[in-house]
N, C-alpha and C positions, 0 to 999 in steps of 0.2 A: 448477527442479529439485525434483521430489518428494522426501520424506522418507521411507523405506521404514519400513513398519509402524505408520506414524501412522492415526487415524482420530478426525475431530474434526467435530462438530457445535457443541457449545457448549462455551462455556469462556474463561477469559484467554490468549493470546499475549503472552510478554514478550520483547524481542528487541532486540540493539543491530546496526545497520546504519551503513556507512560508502556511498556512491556518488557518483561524481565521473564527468565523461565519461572518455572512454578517449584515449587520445595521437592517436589516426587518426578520432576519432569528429567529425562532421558538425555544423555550427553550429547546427542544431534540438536536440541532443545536453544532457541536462538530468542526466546522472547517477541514470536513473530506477531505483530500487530500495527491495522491498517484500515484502509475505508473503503467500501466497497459500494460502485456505483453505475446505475443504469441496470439495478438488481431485476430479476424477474419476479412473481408474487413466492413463489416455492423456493426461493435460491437456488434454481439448478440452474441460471446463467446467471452472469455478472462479472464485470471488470473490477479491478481493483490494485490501490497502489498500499504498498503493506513495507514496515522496515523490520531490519534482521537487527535490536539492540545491541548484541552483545556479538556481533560481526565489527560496528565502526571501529573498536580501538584494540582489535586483534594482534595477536604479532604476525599472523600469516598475511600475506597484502592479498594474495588470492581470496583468502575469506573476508576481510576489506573489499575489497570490491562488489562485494554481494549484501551490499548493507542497506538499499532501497532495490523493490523490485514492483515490474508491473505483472501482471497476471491477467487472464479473461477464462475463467472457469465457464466449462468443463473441458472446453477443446483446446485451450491453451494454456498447460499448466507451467508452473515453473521448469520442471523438466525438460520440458519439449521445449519450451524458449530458448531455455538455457543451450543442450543439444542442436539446435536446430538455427540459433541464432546467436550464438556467441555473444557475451556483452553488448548486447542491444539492448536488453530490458531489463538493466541491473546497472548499478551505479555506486560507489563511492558517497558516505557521507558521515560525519563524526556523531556520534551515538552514544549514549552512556546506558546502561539497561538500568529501569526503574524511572528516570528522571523522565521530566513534563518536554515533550518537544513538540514545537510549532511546523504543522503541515500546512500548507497550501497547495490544491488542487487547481487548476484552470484546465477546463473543456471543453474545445469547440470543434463541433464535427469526430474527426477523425486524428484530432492531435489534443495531446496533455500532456503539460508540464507539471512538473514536482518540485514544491522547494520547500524546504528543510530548513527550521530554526532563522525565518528571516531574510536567506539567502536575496543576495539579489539578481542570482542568476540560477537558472533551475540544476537540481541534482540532478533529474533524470527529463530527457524529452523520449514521446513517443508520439509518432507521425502513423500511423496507420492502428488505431484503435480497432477490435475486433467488432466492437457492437454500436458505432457511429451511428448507425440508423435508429437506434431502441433510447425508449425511454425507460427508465425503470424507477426503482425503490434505493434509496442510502443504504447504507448498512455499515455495523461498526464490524469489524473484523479483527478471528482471534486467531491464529496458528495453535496447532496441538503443543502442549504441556503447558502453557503461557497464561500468566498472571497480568492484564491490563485494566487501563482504567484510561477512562476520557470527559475531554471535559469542553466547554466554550464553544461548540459546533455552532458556526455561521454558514448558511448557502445565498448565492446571492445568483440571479442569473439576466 
């Protein structure tokens, strides 16, 4: 969902996010939810950083490890990162699905930091942003089967 009359290039995103699967949602189903930003008017482009809830306190540590992710829809999906980039754009960080957790975004140019519940050091960096040149629209971000809710959104730039 876009944000109407946002326009965001660089700047902080501060935002608290709750995501849990949904009651009908599919055992693949991670409670994916996230912000999406430098959106286009249609959402057929857009970056965004989005967490996997019910990845942080897994017993697999591989599926641990995938519990914040960056994404740049359409030409960059998880997939192809993932494949194509090995734990570059996924990250470790403790998660409870359902509960209110504190994101922080920083954007500048072509690098963003993630941090998670306060952190004072980011969960995930990424240095070569896909859409560095574009300005776009916010957007709150849902993964398929996924029950969220958000709240406190600050932008400052």
């Amino acid at each position: 969902m876009l944000l109407a009359g946002t326009d965001f290039r660089d700047g902080i995103i501060e935002i608290e996010i709750a995501g849990q699967p949904g009651p009908n949602a599919g055992e693949q189903a991670r409670g994916f939810v996230g912000v999406a930003f430098r959106a286009s008017t249609d959402a057929s482009r857009y970056e965004c950083f989005y967490l996997r809830p019910t990845n942080g306190r897994a017993d697999d540590q591989v599926r641990r490890n995938h519990s914040a992710q960056y994404i740049s829809f359409p030409e960059f999906s998880w997939q192809r990162l993932r494949k194509e980039f090995p734990e570059k754009y996924e990250s470790y960080c403790d998660l409870t699905p359902g509960e209110w957790t504190k994101v922080r975004i920083e954007v500048r140019g072509s690098r963003a930091l993630l941090y998670v519940n306060g952190a004072q050091q980011p969960t995930l960096v990424v240095t070569d942003l896909k859409l560095a040149e574009t300005n776009g629209s916010l957007g709150l971000w849902i993964g398929p089967g996924t029950v969220a809710h958000f709240t406190g959104l600050r932008v400052s730039q």
